[in-house]
C-alpha positions in Angstrom: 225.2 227.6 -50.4 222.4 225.6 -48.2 223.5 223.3 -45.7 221.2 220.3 -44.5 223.2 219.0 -42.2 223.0 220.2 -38.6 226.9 220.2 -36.6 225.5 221.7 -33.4 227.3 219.2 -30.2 224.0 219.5 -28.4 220.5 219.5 -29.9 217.4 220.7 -27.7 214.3 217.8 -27.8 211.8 220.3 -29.1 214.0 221.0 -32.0 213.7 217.0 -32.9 211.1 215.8 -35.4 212.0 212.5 -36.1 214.3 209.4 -35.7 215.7 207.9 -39.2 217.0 204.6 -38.8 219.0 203.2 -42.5 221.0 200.1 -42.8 224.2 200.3 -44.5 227.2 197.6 -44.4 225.1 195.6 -42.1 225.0 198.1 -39.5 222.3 200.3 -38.1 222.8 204.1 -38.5 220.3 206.7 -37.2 219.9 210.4 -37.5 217.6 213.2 -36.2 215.4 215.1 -38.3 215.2 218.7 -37.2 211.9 220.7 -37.3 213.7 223.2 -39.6 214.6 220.7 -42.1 218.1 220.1 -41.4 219.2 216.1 -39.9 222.2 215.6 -37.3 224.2 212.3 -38.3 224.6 210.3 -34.4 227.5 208.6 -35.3 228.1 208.2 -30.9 225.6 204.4 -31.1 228.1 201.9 -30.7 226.3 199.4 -29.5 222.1 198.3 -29.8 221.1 198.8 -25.9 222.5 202.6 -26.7 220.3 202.9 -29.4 216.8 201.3 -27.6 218.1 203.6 -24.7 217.7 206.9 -27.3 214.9 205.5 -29.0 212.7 205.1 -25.3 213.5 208.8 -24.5 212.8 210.0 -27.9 209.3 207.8 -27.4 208.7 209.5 -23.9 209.1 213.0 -25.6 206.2 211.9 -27.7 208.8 212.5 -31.0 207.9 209.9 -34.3 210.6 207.1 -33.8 210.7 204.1 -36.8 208.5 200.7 -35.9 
């Protein structure tokens, strides 16, 4: 069976592709896409300033965020 989820705590920034931002119940919800092909679920963004915070570092790193 083939997982393509990652679990991992902690994921390294040269292991991130991409950001994925979806809407669902009128919420945002983002998830990483892993260079091997896997995603990691961040269910920890409570709140928006969180998520610009994450999305400003992941910019810095030069990693593909969503306009």
């Amino acid at each position: 069976m083939i997982f393509r989820k990652d679990w991992r705590k902690e994921v390294p920034l040269q292991e991130i592709r991409s950001l994925k931002r979806s809407r669902a119940f009128g919420r945002d919800r983002y998830s990483l896409k892993l260079k091997n092909g896997k995603t990691r679920d961040l269910h920890g963004l409570p709140n928006r300033k969180q998520a610009e915070a994450l999305i400003g570092m992941l910019q810095k790193e030069g990693i593909e965020v969503p306009a």
